[in-house]
Every structure is written in structure tokens, then in C-alpha cells.
MDAnalysis code that builds the backbone (N, CA, C; Angstrom):
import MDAnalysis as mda
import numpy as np

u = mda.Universe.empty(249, n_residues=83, atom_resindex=np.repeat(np.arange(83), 3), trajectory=True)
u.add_TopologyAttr("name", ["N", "CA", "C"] * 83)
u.add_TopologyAttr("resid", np.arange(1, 84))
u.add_TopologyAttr("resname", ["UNK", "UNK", "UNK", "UNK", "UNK", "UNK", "UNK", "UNK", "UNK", "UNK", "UNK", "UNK", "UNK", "UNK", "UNK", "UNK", "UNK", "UNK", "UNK", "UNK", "UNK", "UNK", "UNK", "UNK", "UNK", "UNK", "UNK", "UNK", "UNK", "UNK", "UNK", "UNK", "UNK", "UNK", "UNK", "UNK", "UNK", "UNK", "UNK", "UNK", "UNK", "UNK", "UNK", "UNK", "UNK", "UNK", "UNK", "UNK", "UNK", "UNK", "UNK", "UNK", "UNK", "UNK", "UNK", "UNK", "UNK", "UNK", "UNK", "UNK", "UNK", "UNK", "UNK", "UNK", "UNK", "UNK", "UNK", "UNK", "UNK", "UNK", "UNK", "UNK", "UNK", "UNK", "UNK", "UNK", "UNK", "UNK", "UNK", "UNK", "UNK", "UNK", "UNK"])
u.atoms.positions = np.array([
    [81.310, 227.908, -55.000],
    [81.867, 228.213, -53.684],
    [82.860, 227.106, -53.311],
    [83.919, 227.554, -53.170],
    [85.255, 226.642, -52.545],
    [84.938, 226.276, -51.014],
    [86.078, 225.681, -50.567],
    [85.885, 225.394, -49.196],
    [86.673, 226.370, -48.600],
    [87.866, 227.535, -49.226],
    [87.938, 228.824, -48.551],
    [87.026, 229.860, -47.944],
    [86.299, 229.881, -49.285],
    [85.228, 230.462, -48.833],
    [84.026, 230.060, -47.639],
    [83.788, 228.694, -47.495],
    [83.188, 228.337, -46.479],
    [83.622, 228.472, -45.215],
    [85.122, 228.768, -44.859],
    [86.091, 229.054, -43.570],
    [85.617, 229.907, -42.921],
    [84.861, 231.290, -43.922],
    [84.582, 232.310, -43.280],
    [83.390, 232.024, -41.963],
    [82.684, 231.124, -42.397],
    [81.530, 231.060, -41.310],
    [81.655, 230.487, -40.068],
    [82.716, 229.313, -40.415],
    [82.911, 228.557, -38.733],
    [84.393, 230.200, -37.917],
    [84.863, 230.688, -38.894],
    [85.655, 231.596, -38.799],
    [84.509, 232.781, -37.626],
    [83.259, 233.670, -38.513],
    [82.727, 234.397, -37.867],
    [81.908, 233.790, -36.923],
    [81.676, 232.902, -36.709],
    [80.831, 231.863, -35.292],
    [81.740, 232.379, -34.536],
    [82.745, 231.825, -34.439],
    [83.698, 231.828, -33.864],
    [84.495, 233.449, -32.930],
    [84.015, 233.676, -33.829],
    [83.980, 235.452, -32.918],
    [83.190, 235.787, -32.737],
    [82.379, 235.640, -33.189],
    [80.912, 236.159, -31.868],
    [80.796, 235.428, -30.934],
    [80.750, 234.129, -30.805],
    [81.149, 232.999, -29.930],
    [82.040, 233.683, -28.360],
    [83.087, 234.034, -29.162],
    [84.421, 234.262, -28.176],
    [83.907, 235.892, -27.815],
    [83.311, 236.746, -28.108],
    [83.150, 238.110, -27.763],
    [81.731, 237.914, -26.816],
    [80.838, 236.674, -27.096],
    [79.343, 236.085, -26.185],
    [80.468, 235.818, -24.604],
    [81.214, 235.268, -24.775],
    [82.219, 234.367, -23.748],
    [82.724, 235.382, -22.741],
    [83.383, 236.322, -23.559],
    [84.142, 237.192, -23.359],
    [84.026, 237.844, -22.242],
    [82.548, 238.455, -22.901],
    [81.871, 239.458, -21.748],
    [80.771, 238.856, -20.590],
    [81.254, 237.546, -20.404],
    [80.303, 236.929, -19.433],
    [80.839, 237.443, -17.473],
    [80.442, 237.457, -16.517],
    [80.998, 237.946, -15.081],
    [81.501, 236.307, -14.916],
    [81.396, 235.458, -15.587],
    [82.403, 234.775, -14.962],
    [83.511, 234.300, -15.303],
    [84.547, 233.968, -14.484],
    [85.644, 233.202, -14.607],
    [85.946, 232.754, -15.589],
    [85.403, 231.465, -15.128],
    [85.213, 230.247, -16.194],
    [84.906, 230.441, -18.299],
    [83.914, 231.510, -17.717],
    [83.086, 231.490, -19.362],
    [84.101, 232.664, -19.686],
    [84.769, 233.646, -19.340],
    [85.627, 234.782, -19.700],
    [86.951, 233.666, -20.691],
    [87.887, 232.620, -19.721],
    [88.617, 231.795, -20.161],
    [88.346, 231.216, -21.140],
    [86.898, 230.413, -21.384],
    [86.377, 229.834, -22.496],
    [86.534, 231.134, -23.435],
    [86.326, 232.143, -23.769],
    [85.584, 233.169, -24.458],
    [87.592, 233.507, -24.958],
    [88.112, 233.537, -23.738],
    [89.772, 233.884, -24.435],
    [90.225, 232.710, -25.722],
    [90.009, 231.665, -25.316],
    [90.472, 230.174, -26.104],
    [89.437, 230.299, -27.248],
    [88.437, 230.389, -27.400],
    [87.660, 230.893, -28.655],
    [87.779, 231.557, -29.235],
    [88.068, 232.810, -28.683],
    [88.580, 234.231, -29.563],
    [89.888, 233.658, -30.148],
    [90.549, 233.186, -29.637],
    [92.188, 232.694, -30.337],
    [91.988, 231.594, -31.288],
    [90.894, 230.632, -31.451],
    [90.456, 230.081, -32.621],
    [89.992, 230.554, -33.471],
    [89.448, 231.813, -33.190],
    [88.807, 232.855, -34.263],
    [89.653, 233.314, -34.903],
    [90.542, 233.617, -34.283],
    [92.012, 234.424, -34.888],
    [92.333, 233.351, -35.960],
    [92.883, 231.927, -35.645],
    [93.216, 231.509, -36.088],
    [92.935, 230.584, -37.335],
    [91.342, 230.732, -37.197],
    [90.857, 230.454, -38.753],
    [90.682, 231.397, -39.111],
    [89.952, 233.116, -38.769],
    [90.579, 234.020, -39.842],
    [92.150, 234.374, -40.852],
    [93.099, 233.879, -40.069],
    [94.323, 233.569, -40.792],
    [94.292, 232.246, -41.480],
    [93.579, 231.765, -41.369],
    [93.799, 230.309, -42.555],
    [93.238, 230.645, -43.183],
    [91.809, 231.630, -43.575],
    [91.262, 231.833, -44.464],
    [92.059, 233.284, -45.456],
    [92.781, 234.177, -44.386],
    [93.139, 234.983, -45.139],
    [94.409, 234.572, -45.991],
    [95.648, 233.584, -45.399],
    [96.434, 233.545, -45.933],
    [96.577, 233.266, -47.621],
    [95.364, 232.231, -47.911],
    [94.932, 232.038, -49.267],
    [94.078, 232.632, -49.755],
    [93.663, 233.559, -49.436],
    [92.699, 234.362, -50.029],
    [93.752, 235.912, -50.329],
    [95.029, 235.894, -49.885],
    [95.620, 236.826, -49.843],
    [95.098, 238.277, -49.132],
    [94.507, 238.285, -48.301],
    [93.338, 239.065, -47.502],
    [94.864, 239.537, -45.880],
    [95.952, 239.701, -46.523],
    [97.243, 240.457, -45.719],
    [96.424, 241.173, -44.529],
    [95.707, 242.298, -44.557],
    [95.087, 243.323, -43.779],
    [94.302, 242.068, -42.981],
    [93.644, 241.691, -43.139],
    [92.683, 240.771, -42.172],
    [93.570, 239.706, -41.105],
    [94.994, 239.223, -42.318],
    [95.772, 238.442, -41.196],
    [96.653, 239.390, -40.194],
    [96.962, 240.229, -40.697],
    [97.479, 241.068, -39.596],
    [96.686, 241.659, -38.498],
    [95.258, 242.098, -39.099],
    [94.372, 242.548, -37.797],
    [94.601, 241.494, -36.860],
    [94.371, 240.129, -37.581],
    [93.810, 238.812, -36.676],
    [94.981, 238.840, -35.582],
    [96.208, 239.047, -36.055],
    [97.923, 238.943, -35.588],
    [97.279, 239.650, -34.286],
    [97.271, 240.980, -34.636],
    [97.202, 242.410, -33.591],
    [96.367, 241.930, -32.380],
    [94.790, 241.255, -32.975],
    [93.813, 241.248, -31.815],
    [93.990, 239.764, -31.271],
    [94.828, 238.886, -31.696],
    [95.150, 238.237, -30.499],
    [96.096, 238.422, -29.381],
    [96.891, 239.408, -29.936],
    [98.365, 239.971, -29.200],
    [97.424, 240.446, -28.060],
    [96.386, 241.465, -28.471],
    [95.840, 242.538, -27.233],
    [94.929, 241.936, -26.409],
    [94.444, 240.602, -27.332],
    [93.566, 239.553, -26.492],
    [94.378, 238.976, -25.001],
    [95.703, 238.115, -25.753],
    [96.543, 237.720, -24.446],
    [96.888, 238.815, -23.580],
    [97.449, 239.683, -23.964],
    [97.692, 241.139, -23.430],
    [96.345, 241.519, -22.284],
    [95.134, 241.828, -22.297],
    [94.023, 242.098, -21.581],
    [93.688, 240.822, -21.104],
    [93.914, 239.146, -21.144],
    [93.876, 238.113, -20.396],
    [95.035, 238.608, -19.021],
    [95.858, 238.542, -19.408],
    [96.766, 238.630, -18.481],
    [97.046, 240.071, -17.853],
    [96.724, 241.020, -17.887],
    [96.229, 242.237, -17.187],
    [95.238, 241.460, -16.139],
    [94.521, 241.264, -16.850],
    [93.112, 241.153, -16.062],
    [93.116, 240.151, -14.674],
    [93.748, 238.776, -15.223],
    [94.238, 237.570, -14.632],
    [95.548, 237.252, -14.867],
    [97.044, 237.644, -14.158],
    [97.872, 237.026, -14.230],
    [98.260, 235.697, -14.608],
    [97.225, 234.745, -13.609],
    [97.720, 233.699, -13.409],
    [96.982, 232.586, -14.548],
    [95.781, 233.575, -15.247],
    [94.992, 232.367, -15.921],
    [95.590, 231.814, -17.244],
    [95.969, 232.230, -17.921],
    [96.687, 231.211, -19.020],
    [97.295, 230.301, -18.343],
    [98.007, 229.950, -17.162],
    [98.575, 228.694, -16.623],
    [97.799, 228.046, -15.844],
    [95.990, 228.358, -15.485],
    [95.502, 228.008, -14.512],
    [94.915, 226.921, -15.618],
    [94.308, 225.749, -15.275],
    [93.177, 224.440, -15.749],
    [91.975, 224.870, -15.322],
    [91.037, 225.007, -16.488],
    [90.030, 225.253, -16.816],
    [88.598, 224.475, -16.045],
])
């Protein structure tokens, strides 16, 4: 086992993590849960880019687009607000 292969796990923490966050009623833990999910994204693309796993980096592409996309629906102002 490489250390690509080990990416996957702090990778899937990392989205369940951010989808636990996600769906919390508050504020605060919703924001946390956005900034997690976008680390999720972003070690699933470090893991896919070398693994050549194209389909997985593009999902990752898509569901952060719709992530910021439904942040800012939801809350205009919170990507510029301090946590």
C-alpha cells in the first residue's frame, strides 16, 4: 500500500465529516460542514489526479461548484462572513 492509496481515508473522513456538519440547524456547524466538504473535494482530487481516477476528479469539480452554489443560495453573505 502506497501513500496514494492511504489519501483515500483522511479523503472519506472527510466527507462524512462535512455531510455530519452539513446537516446540522446551525449556523456555525453548517459553515464548518461547507469548509470540510471543500477539503473533501480537495483531497479526493489529489488522490484522483494520480491515480488517474478522471470521473472522481470531475465529480469532486461538480460537487464543490453545487456546494458553493447551495452555500450561497442559502446564505448570501456567509463565505465573506468570520467564522
Amino acid at each position: 500500500m502506497n501513500w496514494l492509496d492511504l489519501l483515500q481515508w483522511p479523503a472519506a473522513i472527510l466527507t462524512v465529516a462535512g455531510a455530519w456538519f452539513v446537516g446540522s440547524k446551525r449556523a456555525g456547524r453548517r459553515r464548518l460542514g461547507f469548509w470540510v466538504y471543500l477539503s473533501s473535494n480537495l483531497a479526493w482530487v489529489a488522490w484522483g489526479v494520480p491515480a488517474a481516477a478522471y470521473a472522481v476528479v470531475a465529480l469532486q469539480v461538480f460537487l464543490a461548484a453545487l456546494n458553493v452554489r447551495g452555500m450561497v443560495k442559502a446564505d448570501p453573505d456567509a463565505l465573506s462572513r468570520e467564522t
